[in-house]
VONUSE-416697 format. One line per 10 residues: number of its first residue (from 1); their letters; for each residue x, y, z of C-alpha. Coordinates in nm, 4 decimals, padded with zeros to 6 digits. Each point is the difference from the previous one (the first is absolute). Layout:
<sites>
NUM = a = X Y Z ~ ...
</sites>
This chain:
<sites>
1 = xxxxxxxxxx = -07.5347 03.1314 02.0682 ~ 00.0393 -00.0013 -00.3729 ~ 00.3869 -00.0259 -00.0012 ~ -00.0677 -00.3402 00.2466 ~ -00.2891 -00.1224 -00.2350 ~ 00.2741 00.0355 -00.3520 ~ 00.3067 -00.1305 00.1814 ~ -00.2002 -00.2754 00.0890 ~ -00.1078 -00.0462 -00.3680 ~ 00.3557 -00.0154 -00.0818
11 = xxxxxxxxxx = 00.0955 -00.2328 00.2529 ~ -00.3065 -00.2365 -00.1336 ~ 00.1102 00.0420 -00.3897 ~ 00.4093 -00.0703 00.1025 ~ -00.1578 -00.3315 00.1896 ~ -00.2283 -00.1284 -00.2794 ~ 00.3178 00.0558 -00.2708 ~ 00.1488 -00.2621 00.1810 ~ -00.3062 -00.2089 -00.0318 ~ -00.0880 00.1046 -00.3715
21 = xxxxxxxxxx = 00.3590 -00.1246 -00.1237 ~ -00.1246 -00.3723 00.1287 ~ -00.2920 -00.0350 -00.2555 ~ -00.0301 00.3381 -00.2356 ~ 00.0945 -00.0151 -00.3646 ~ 00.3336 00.2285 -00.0953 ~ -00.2510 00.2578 -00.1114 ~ -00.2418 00.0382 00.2836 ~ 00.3328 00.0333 00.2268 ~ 00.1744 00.2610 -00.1801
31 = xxxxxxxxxx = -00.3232 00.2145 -00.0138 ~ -00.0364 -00.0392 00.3520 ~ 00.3203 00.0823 00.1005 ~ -00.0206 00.3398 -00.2366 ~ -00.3448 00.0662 00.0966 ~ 00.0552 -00.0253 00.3790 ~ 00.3777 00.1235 -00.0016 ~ 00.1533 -00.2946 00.1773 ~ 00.3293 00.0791 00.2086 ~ 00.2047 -00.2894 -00.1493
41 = xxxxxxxxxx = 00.2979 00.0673 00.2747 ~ -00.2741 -00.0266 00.2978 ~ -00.0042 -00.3442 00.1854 ~ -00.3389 -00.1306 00.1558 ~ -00.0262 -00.0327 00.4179 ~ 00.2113 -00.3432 -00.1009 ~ 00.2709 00.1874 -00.1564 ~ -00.0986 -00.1421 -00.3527 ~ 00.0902 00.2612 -00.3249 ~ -00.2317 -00.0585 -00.3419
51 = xxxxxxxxxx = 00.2682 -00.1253 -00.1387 ~ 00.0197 -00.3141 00.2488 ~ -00.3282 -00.0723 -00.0397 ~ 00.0218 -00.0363 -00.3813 ~ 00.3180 -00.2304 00.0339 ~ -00.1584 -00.2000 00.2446 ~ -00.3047 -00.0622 -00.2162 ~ 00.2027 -00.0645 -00.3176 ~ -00.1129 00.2980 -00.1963 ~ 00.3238 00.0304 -00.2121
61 = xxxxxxxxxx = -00.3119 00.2669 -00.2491 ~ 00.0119 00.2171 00.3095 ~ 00.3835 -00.0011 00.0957 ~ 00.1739 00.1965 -00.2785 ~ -00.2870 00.3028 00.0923 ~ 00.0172 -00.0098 00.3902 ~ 00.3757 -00.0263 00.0328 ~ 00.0674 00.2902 -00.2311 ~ -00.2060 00.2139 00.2468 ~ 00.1605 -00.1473 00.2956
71 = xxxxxxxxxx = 00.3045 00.1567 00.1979 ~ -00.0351 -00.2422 00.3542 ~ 00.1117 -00.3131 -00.1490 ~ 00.1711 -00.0583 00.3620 ~ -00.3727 -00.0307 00.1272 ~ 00.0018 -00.3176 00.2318 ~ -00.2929 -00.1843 00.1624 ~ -00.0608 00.0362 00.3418 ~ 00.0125 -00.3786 00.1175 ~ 00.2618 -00.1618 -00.2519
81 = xxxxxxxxxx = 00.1614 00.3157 -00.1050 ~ -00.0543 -00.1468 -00.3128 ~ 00.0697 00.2589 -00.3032 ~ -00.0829 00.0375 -00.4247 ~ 00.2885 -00.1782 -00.1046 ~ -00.0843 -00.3050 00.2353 ~ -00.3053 -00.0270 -00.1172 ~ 00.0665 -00.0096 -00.3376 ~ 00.2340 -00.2515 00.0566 ~ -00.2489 -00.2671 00.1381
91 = xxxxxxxxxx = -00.2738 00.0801 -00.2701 ~ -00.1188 -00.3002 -00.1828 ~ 00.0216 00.2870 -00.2741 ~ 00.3680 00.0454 -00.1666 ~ -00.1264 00.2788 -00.1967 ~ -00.0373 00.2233 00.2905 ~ 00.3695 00.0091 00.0879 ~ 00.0219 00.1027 -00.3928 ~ -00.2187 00.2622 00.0595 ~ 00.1735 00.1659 00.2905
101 = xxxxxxxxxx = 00.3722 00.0061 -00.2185 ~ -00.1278 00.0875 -00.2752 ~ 00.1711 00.2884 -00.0484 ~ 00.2834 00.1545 00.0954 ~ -00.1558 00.2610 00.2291 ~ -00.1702 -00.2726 00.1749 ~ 00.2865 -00.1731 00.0299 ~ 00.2276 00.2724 00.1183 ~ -00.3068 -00.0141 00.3277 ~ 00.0207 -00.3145 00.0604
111 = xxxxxxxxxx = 00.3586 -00.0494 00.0724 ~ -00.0057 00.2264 00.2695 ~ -00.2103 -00.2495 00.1899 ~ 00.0894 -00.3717 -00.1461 ~ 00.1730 -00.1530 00.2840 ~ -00.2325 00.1866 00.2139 ~ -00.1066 -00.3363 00.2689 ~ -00.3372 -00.0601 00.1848 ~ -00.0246 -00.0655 00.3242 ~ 00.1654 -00.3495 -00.0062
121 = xxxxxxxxxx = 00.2996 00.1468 -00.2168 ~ -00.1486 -00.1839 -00.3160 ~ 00.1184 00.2468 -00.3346 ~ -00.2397 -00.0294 -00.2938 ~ 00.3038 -00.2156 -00.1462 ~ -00.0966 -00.2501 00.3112 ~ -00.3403 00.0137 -00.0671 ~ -00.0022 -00.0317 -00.3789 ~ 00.2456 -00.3491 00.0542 ~ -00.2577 -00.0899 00.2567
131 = xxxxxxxxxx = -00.2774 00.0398 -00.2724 ~ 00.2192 -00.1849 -00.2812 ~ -00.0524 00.3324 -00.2124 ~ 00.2416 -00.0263 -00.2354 ~ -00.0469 00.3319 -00.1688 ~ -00.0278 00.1451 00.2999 ~ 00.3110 -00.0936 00.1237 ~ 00.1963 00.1372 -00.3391 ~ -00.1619 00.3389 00.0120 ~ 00.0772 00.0587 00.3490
141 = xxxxxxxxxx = 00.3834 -00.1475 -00.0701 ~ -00.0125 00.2871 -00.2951 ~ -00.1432 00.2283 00.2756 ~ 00.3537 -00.0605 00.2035 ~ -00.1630 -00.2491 00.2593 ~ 00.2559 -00.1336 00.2392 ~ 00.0404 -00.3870 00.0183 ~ 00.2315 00.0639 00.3793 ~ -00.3235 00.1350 00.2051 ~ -00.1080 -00.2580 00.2271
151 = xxxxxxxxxx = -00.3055 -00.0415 00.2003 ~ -00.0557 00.0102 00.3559 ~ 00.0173 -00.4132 -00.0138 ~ 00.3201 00.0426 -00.1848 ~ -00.1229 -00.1173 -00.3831 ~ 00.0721 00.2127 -00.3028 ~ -00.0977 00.0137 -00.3290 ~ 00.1594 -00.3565 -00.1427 ~ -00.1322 -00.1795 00.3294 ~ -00.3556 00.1423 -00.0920
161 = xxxxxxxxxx = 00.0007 -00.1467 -00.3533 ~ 00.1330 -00.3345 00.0954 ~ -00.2577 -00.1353 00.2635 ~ -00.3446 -00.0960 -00.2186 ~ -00.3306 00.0820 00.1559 ~ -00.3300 -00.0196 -00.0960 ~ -00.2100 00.3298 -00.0969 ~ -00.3397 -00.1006 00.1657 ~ -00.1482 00.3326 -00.2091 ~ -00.2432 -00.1026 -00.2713
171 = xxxxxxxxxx = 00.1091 -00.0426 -00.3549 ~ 00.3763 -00.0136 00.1450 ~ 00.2421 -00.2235 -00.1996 ~ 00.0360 -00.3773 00.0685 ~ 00.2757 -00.1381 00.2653 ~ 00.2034 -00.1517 -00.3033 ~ 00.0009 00.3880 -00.2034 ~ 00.1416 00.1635 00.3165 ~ 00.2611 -00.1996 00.0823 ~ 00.0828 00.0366 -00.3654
181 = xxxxxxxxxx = -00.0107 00.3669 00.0252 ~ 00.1945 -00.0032 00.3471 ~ 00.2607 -00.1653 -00.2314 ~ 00.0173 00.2192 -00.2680 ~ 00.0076 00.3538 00.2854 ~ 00.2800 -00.2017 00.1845 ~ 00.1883 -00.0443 -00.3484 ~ -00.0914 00.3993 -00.0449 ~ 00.1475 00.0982 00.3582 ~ 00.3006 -00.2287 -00.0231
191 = xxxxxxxxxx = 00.0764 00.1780 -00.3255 ~ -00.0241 00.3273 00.1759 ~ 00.2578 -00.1257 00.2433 ~ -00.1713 -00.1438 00.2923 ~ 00.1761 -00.1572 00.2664 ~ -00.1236 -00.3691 00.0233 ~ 00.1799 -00.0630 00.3245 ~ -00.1637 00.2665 00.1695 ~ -00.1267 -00.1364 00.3253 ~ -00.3779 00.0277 00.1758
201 = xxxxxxxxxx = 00.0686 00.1598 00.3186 ~ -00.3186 -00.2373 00.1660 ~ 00.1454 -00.3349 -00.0700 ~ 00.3316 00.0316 -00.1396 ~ -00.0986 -00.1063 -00.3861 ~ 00.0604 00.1099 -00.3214 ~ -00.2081 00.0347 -00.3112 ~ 00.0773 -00.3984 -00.0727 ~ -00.1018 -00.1041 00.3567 ~ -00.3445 00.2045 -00.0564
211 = xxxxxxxxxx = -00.0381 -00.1186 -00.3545 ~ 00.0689 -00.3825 00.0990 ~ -00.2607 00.0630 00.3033 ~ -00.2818 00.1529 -00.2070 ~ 00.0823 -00.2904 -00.2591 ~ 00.0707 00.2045 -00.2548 ~ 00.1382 -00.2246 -00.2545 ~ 00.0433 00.2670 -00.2837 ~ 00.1851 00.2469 00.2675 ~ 00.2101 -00.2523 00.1149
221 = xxxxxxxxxx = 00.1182 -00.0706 -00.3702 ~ 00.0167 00.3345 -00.0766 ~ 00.2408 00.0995 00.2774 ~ 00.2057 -00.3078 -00.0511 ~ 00.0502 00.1054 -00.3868 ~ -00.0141 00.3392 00.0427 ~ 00.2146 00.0692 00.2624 ~ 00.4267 -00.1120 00.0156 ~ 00.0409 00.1617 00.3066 ~ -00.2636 -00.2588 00.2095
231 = xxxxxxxxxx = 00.1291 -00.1328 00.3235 ~ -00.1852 -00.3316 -00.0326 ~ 00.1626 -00.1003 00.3838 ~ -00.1209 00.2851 00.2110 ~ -00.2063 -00.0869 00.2785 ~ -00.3063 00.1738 00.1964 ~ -00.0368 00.0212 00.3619 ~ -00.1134 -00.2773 00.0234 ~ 00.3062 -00.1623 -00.1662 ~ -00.1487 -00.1153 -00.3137
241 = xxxxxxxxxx = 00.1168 00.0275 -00.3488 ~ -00.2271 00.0769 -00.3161 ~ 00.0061 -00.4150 -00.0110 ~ -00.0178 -00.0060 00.3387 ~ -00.3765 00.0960 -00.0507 ~ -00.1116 -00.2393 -00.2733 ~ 00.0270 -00.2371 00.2672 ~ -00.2576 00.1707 00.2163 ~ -00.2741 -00.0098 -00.2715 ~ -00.1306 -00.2401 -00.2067
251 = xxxxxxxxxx = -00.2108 -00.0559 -00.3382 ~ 00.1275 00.0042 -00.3425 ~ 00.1244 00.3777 00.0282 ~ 00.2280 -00.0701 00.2008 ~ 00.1616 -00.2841 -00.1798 ~ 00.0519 00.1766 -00.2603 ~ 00.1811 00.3485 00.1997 ~ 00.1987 -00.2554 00.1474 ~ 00.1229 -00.1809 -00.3296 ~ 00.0498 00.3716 -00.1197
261 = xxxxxxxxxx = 00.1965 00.0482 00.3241 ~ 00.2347 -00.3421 -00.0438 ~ 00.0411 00.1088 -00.3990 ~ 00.1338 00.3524 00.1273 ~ 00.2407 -00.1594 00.2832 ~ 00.1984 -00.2643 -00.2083 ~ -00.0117 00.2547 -00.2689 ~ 00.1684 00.2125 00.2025 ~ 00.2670 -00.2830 00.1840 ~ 00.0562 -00.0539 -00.3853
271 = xxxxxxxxxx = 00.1026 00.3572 -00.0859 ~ 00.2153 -00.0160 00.3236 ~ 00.1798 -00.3093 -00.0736 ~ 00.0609 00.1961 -00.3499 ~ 00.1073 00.3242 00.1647 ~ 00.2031 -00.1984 00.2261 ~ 00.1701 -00.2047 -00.2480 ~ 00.0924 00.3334 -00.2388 ~ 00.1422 00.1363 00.3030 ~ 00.2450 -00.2965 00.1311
281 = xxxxxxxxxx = 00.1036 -00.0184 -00.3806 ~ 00.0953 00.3639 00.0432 ~ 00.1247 -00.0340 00.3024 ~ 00.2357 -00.2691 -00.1366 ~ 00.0924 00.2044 -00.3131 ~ 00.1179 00.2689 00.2547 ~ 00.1908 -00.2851 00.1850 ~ 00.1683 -00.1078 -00.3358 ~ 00.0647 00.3982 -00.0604 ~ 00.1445 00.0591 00.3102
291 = xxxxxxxxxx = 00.2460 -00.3520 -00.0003 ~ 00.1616 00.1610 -00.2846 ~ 00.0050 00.3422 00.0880 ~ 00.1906 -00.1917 00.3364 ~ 00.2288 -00.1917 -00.2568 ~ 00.0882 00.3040 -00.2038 ~ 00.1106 00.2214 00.2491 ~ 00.1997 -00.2777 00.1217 ~ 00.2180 -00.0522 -00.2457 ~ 00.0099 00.3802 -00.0505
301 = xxxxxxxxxx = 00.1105 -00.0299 00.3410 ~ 00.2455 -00.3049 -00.0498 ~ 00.0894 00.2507 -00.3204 ~ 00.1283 00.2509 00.2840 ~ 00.1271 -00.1660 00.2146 ~ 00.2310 -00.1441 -00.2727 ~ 00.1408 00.3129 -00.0783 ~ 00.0251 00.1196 00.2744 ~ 00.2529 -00.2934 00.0707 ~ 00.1828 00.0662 -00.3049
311 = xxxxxxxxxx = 00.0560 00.3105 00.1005 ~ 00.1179 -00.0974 00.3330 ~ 00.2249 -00.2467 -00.1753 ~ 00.1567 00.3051 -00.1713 ~ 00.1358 00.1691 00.2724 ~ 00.3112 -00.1840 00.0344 ~ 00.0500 00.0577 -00.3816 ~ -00.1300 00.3693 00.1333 ~ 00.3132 00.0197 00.2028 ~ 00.2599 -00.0844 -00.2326
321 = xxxxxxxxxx = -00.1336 00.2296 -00.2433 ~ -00.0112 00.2800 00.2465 ~ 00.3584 -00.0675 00.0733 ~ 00.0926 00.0598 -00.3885 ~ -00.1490 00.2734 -00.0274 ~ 00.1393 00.1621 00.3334 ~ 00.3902 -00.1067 -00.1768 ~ -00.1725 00.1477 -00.3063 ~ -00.0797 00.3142 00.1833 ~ 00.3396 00.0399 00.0922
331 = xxxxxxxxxx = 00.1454 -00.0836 -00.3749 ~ -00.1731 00.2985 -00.0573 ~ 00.1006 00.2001 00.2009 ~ 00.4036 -00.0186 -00.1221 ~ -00.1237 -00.0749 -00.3474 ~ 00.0306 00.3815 -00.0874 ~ 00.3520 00.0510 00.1625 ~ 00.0954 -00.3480 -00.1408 ~ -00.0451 00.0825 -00.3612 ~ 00.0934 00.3397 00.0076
341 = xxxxxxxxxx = 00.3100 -00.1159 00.1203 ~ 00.0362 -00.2464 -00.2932 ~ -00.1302 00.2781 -00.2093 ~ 00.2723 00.2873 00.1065 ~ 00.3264 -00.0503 -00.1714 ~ 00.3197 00.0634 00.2170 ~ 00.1268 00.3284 00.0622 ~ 00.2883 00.1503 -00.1945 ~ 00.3266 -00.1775 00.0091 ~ 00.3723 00.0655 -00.1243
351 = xxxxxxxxxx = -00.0221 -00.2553 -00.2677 ~ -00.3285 00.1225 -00.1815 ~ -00.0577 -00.1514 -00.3967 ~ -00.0130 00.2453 -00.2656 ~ -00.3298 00.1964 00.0225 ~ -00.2640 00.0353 -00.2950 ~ 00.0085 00.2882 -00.1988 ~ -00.3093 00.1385 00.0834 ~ -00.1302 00.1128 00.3613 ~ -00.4143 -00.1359 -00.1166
361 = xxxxxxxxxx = 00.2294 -00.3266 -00.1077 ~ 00.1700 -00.0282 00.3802 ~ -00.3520 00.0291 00.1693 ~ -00.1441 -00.3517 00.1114 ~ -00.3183 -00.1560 -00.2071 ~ -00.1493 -00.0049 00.3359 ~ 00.0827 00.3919 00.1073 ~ -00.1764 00.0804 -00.3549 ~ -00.3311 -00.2083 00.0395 ~ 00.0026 00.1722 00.3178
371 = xxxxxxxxxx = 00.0146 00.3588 -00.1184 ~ -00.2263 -00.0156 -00.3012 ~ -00.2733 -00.1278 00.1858 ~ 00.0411 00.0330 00.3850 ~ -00.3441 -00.0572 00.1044 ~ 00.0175 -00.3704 -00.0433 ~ 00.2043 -00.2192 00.1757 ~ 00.2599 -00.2138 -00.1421 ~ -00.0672 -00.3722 -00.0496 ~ 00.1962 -00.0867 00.3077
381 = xxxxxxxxxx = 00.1082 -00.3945 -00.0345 ~ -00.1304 -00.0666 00.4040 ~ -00.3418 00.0500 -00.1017 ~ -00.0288 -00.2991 -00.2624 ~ 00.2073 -00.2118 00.2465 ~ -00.2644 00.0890 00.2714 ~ -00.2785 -00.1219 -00.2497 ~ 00.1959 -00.2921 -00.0937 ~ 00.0255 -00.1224 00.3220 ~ -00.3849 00.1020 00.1400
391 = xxxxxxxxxx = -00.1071 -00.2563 -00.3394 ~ 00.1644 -00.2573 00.2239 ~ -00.2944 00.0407 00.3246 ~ -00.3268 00.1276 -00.0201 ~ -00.1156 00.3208 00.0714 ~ -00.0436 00.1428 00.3052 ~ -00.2254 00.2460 00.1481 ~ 00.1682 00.2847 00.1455 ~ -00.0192 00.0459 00.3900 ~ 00.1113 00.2452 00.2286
401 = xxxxxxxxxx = 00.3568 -00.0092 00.0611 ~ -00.1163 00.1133 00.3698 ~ -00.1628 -00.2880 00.0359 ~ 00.1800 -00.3379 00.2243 ~ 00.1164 -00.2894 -00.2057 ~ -00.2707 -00.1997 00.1847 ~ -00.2552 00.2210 -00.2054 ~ 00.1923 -00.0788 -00.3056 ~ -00.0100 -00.3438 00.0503 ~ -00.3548 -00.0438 00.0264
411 = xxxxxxxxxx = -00.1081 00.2297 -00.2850 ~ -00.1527 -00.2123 -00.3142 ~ 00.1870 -00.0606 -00.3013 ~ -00.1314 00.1707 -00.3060 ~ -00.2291 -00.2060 -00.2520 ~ 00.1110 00.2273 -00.3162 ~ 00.3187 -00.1301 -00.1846 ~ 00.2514 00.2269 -00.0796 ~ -00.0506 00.0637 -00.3555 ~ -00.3643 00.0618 00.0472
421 = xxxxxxxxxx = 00.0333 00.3118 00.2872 ~ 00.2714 00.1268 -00.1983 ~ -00.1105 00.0204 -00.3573 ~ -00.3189 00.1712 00.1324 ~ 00.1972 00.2359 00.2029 ~ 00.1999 00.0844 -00.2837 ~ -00.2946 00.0707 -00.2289 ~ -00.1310 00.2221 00.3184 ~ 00.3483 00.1922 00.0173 ~ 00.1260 00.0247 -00.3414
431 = xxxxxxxxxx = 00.2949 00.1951 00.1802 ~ 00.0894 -00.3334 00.1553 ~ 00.0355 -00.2119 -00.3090 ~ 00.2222 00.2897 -00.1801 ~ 00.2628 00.0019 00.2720 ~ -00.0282 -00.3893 00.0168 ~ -00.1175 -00.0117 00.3611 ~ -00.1622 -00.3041 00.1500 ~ -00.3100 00.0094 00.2182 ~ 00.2163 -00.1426 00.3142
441 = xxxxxxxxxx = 00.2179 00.3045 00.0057 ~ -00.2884 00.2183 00.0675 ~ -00.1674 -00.2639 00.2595 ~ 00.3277 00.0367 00.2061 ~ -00.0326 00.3485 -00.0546 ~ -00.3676 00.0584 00.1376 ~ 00.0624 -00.2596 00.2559 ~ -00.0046 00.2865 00.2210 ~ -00.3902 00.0764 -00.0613 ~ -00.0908 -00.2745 00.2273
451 = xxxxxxxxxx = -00.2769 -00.1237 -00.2871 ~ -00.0055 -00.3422 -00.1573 ~ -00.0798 -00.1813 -00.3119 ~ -00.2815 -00.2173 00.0420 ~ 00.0268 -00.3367 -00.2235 ~ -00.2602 00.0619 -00.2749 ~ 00.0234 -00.1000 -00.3839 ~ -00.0505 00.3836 -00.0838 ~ 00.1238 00.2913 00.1847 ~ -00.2439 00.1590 00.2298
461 = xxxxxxxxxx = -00.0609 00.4203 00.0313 ~ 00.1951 -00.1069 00.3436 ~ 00.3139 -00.1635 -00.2163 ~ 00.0180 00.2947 -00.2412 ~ 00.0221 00.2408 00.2456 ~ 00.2885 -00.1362 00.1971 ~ 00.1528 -00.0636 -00.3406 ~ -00.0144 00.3745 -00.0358 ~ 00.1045 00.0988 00.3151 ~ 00.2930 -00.2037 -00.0507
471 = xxxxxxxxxx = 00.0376 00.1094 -00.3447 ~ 00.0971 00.3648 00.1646 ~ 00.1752 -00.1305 00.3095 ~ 00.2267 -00.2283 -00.2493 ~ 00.0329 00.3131 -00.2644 ~ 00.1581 00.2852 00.2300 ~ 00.2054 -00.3271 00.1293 ~ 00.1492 -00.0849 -00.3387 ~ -00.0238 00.3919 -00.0927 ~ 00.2520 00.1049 00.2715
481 = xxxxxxxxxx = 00.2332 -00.3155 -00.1032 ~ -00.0138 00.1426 -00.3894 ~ 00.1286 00.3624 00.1371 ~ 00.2453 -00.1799 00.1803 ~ 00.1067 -00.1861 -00.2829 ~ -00.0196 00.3368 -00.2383 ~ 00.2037 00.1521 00.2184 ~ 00.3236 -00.3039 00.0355 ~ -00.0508 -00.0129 -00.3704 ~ 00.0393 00.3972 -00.0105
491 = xxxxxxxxxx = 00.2638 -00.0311 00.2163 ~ 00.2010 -00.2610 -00.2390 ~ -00.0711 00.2710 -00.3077 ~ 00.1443 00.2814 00.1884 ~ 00.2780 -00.2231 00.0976 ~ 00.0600 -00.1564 -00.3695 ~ 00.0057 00.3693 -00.1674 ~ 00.2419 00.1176 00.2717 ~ 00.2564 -00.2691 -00.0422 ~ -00.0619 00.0529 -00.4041
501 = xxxxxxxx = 00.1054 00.3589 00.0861 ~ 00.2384 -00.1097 00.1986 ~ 00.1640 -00.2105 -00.2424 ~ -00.0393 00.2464 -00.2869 ~ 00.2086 00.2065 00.1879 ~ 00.2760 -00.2405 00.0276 ~ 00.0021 -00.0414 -00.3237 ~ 00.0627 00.4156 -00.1362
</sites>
């Protein structure tokens, strides 16, 4: 009996806290709240905390104290599902939104349930737009409100702001201050980043539709100004445009939306017309680019194309070159056994002149140059005619002697004059210009390679190597025709000191 009699007692002082917040002084409510240990976290039979109650009445004294001793902040009302944050939001009192973020503790509550919706999916964001709270809205944006939720009729936060609506609660601002302030929260969420073509799910409109139906001249300006992204031509369901709608109503208001309206549109066919004019004129420098990029590579082209018919114009003078140097080919191929035949003096006769004293006096100039320094060559007379007579054509790359003499025929004349491929294959073989020895010999010489001599103005890594491989090829050529020539010219010693024997002979 006496448990039922003091939970009773209880139940009576939690119900009258409610009440006492309404009228009581800040004093007279904290003393009662001590005095009669009120449960801040327990709801009434209506599912309403302490802490609702004081932010419904405006009490921003009482808030600070309350919500420090309150954990439920997710407390909802039974027929609205209405919670603390929503109601702060619609107080005629901005200081009780202060109150509740006033710290970081509270704050660090609070987020958990921000975007927490009632039963018609309205956030506290919603609800504060709806109220034209403009501090409201900013401390719930600095909370991490979302400006994506929608309601169950399909509006979110920038809609909200952007119709006007008179507050029939006493002492509520004027119709002229709210559409002001609907202004200024619509400036706040488009800063934010709200999407101003976001589209009511009811009726198809967007913020501008609701703002030019409301006729909300300071929305309508503000979204206008406020946001490049506007699509001034979208239409509702019922296939109307933002100017579509000034049509429908009448009265000064609308006037002016609509002149608003007609400002924006040319303003916007004028920016077009600019946009499209900077883009022909870079349309038509790209036009102008391209013609000459066309006209330069044709004439590289035409460039091509006339060398290319040089070259085939060469061929014929391909031919008759090729033909020399086949008959120069074979020149040297008897060269050796021509001049050592001119070289070799007849044998020994019956009517021989009187010998020199000396047997070093009866040995030929030649036979002596020969043994005092037989690892070069002699300067053979066959190898300045050949150069003599390659001056006369110019150069030719060497080509397989495999190859058919259609092959030959269509290969490409060499650019490089003679003078030029053989003073810089002289400086690359020194050995060359010692023993006198012109670049054609060692062409014909590495003709068997199968490699050619592209017609550049410098040697390529390419050039230089087949240079060098002929260098060799042409080098153990001319080596084996300097031991044959050691050798006649040995021979022609042996043969001179024998007949000066033999004549000495004669002579004792």
């Amino acid at each position: 009996m006496a448990t039922d009699v003091s939970a009773n007692a209880t139940e009576k002082a939690q119900a009258f806290a409610h009440r006492l917040v309404e009228f009581a002084d800040y004093d007279v409510c904290i003393k009662y709240f001590n005095e009669r240990h009120v449960d801040f976290d327990r709801p009434n039979n209506m599912r309403w905390s302490i802490l609702m109650s004081v932010c419904a009445c405006g009490r921003d004294d009482l808030v600070g104290f309350v919500v420090d001793r309150t954990t439920a902040l997710e407390c909802a009302t039974t027929t609205n599902r209405t919670t603390v944050l929503h109601l702060a939001a619609m107080s005629k009192n901005p200081r009780v939104m202060q109150g509740l973020v006033a710290t970081a503790e509270r704050r660090e509550k609070l987020r958990k349930v921000v975007d927490q919706p009632n039963a018609h999916g309205d956030t506290a964001l919603m609800m504060a737009c709806v109220a034209k709270s403009i501090r409201a809205v900013q401390l719930l944006l600095e909370l991490g409100a979302s400006l994506t939720v929608v309601n169950a009729s399909g509006l979110n936060a920038l809609m909200c702001a952007s119709r006007a609506c008179n507050d029939p609660r006493p002492g509520a601002p004027s119709h002229d201050e709210l559409t002001a302030r609907s202004a200024t929260i619509a400036q706040i969420l488009l800063a934010r980043g709200a999407d101003v073509n976001a589209i009511e799910a009811a009726g198809g409109n967007t913020a501008l539709h609701l703002a030019v139906l409301s006729e909300n001249t300071d929305a309508v300006a503000c979204l206008l100004a406020n946001a490049p992204g506007l699509n001034l031509s979208w239409k509702n369901e019922a296939g109307n445009t933002a100017l579509d709608l000034t049509k429908h109503i009448s009265g000064v208001v609308s006037a002016r939306i609509a002149d608003l309206l007609s400002a924006k549109f040319a303003q916007c066919e004028e920016e077009a017309a600019l946009v499209s004019t900077q883009v022909e004129q870079e349309l038509m420098e790209l036009a102008v680019k391209e013609a000459e990029g066309a006209s330069e590579r044709k004439q590289t082209a035409t460039t091509k194309t006339g060398k290319k018919k040089g070259r085939k114009e060469s061929v014929g003078e391909k031919t008759i070159t090729l033909s020399t140097k086949t008959a120069k080919r074979s020149q040297r191929k008897g060269g050796v056994s021509t001049k050592v035949s001119e070289d070799t003096p007849p044998g020994p006769s019956k009517a021989v002149k009187m010998p020199p004293r000396t047997v070093q006096d009866a040995i030929p100039r030649s036979a002596k140059t020969a043994v005092m320094s037989p690892s070069l060559p002699p300067k053979v007379t066959w190898v300045n005619q050949a150069v003599t007579s390659v001056k006369q054509s110019p150069i030719l790359p060497p080509r397989s002697q495999e190859g058919s003499e259609e092959e030959e025929a269509q290969s490409v004349v060499s650019a490089i004059s003679y003078d030029i491929l053989n003073s810089s294959f002289q400086r690359t073989f020194p050995v060359a210009a010692d023993l006198e020895i012109g670049v054609e010999k060692f062409l014909i010489a590495s003709s068997m390679s199968g490699r050619e001599l592209e017609p550049n103005d410098n040697l390529s890594i390419s050039q230089v190597e087949a240079l060098q491989e002929a260098h060799w090829q042409a080098y153990h050529y001319l080596n084996e025709k300097k031991i044959e020539l050691t050798r006649v010219l040995e021979a022609q010693r042996v043969e001179a000191q024998f007949t000066l024997q033999h004549e000495l002979m004669q002579m004792k």
